[in-house]
C-alpha positions as CSV (number, residue, x, y, z in Angstrom):
1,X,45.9,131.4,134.2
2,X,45.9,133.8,137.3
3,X,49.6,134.8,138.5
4,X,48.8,132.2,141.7
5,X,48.9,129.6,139.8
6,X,51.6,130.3,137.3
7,X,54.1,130.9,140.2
8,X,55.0,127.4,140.7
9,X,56.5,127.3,137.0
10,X,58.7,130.6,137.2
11,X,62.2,131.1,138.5
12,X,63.9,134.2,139.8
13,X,66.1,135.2,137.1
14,X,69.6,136.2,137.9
15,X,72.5,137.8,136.4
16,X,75.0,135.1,138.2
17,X,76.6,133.1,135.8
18,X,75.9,128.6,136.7
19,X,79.3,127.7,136.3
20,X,81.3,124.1,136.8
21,X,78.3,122.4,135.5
22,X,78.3,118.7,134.1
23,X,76.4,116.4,132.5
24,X,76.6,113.3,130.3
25,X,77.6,113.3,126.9
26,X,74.4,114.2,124.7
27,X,76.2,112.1,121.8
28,X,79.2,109.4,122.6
29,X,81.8,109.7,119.8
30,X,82.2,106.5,117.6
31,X,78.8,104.1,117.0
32,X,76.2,106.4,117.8
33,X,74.6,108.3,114.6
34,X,71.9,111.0,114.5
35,X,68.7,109.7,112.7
36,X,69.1,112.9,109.8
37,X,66.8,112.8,106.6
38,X,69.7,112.3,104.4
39,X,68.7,109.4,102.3
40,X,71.8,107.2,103.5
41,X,71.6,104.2,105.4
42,X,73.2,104.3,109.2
43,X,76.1,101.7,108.0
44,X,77.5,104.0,105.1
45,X,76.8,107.2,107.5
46,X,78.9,104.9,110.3
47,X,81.4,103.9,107.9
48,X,82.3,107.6,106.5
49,X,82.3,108.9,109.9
50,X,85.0,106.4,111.2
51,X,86.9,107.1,107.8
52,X,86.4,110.5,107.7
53,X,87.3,111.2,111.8
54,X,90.9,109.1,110.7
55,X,91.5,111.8,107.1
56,X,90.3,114.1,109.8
57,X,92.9,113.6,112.8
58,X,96.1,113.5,110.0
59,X,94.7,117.1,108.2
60,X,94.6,117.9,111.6
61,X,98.4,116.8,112.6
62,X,99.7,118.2,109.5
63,X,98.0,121.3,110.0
64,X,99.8,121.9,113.0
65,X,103.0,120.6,111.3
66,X,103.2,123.3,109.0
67,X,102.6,126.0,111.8
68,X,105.6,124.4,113.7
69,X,107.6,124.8,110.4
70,X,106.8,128.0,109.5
71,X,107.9,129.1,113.3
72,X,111.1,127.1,113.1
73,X,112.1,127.2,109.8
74,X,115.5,128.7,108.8
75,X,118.2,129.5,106.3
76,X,118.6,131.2,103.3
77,X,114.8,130.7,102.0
78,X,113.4,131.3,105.2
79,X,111.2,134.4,103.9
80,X,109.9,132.6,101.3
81,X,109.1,129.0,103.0
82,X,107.8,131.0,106.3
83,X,105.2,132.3,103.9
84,X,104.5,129.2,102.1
85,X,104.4,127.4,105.3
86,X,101.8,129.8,106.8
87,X,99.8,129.2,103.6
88,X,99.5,126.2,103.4
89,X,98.7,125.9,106.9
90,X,95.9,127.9,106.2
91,X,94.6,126.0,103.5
92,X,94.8,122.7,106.1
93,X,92.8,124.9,107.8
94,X,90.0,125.2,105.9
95,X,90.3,121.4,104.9
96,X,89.9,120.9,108.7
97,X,86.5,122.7,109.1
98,X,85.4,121.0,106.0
99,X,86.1,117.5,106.8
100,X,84.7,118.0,110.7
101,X,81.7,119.6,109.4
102,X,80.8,117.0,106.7
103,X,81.2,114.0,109.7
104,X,78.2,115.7,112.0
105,X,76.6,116.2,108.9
106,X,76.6,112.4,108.3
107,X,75.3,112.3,112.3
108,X,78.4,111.8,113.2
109,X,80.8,113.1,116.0
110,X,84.2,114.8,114.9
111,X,87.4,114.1,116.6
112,X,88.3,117.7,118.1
113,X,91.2,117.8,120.6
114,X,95.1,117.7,120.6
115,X,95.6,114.3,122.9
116,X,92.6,112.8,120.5
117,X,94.3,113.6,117.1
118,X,97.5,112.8,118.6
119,X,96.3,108.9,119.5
120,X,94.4,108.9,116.3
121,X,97.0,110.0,113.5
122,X,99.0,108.0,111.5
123,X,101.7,110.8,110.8
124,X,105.0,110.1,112.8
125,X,105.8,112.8,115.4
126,X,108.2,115.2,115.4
127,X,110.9,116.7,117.4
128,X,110.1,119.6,119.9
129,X,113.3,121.2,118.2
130,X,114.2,123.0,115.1
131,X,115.4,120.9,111.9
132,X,117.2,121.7,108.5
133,X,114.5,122.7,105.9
134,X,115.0,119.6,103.6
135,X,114.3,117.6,106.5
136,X,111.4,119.8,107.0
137,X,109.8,119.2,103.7
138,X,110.7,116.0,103.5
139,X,108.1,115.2,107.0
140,X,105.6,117.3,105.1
141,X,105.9,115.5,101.8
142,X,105.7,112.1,104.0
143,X,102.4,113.7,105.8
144,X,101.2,114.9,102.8
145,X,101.7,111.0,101.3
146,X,99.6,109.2,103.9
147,X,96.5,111.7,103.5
148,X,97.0,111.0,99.4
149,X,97.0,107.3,100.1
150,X,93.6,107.8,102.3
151,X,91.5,110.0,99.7
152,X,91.1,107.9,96.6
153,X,90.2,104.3,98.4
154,X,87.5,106.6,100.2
155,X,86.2,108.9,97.2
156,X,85.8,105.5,95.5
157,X,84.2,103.6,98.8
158,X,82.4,106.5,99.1
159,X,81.2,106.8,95.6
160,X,80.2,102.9,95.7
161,X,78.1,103.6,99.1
162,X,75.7,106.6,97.1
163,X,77.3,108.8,99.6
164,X,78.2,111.4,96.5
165,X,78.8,114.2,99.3
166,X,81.7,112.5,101.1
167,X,83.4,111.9,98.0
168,X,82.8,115.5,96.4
169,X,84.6,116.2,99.3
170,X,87.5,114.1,99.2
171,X,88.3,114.3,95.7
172,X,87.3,118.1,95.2
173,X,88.9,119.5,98.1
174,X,90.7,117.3,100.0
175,X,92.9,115.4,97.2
176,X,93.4,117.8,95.0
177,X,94.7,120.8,97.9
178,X,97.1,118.3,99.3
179,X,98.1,117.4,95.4
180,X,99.1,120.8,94.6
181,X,100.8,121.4,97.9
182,X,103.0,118.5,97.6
183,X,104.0,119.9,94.2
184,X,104.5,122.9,95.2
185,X,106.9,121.5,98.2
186,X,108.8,119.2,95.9
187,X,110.1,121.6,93.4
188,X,112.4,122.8,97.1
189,X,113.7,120.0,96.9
190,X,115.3,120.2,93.8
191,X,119.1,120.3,93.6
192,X,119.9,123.0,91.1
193,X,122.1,126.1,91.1
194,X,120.7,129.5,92.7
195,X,123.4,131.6,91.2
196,X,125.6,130.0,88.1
197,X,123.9,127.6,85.8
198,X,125.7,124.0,85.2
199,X,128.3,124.4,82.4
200,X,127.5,121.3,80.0
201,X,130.0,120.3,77.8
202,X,131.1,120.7,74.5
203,X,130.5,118.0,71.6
204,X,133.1,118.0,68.8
């Protein structure tokens, strides 16, 4: 093809970025699933999506929970609980990724921004301001409770759909992360002693 007639497929390149440019959506979140070769049917792919966008929103809210705590937090323990705090927010981190990744695996389309989550979640808002650290764990324990009480009805639905991924998931990573943080929160909560034991008394 001569360069005449090729000219009427080329474009001048430039160096000038295209910017404020729209378009529609190329995938509307909720009932629309990619066709993937996956070997599940598009009602269990549609079904772990929706679930998996709600376990999604609340890892996502107490994500950011435990970053406001670890800013706010004070008192005697506040070296050791900023730490923790930042840990575990870390670890809800990673949980995040996970769960987002595994719904546009499925075909899906993951719930991504803060006014989203926020209308989405079933954890109960804080206050903007600072409060005392038992309060504290106690909202995280609470948070903690309601992704708990999501996991195993799904690992099982999920398991009872073929859908062995979504529950590997769930059980592996998302149930037992959230298990162990919880314990490790509780034991703050514990009303012992830091300096002088208890004196117990004496039989005769």
């Amino acid at each position: 093809m001569s360069s005449k007639e090729n000219s009427g497929t080329s474009h001048k390149v430039s160096a000038q970025p295209r910017l404020h440019q729209k378009a529609a959506e190329i995938q509307p979140y909720g009932s629309a699933i990619m066709l993937l070769p996956l070997e599940l049917e598009h009602p269990v792919r549609l079904e772990m999506t929706a679930q998996l966008n709600q376990l999604l929103a609340d890892t996502m809210t107490l994500r950011d929970l435990y970053k406001k705590c670890h800013w706010q937090v004070a008192g005697p323990t506040f070296y050791q609980l900023h730490l923790l705090f930042d840990k575990h927010h870390g670890e809800q981190s990673e949980l995040v990724d996970s769960i987002a990744e595994r719904i546009q695996l499925l075909g899906g389309v993951s719930i991504a921004m803060a006014h989203d989550v926020a209308e989405t979640t079933r954890i109960e808002r804080p206050p903007r301001g600072r409060e005392e650290v038992p309060v504290q764990i106690s909202r995280l324990l609470d948070a903690h409770q309601i992704l708990i009480r999501q996991c195993r009805p799904l690992a099982r639905r999920a398991a009872a759909l073929g859908d062995d991924g979504t529950n590997d998931l769930v059980v592996s990573d998302v149930l037992r992360s959230n298990e162990l943080q919880v314990w490790f929160l509780s034991e703050h909560l514990v009303d012992v002693p830091l300096v002088r034991a208890f004196e117990t008394a004496r039989t005769t």
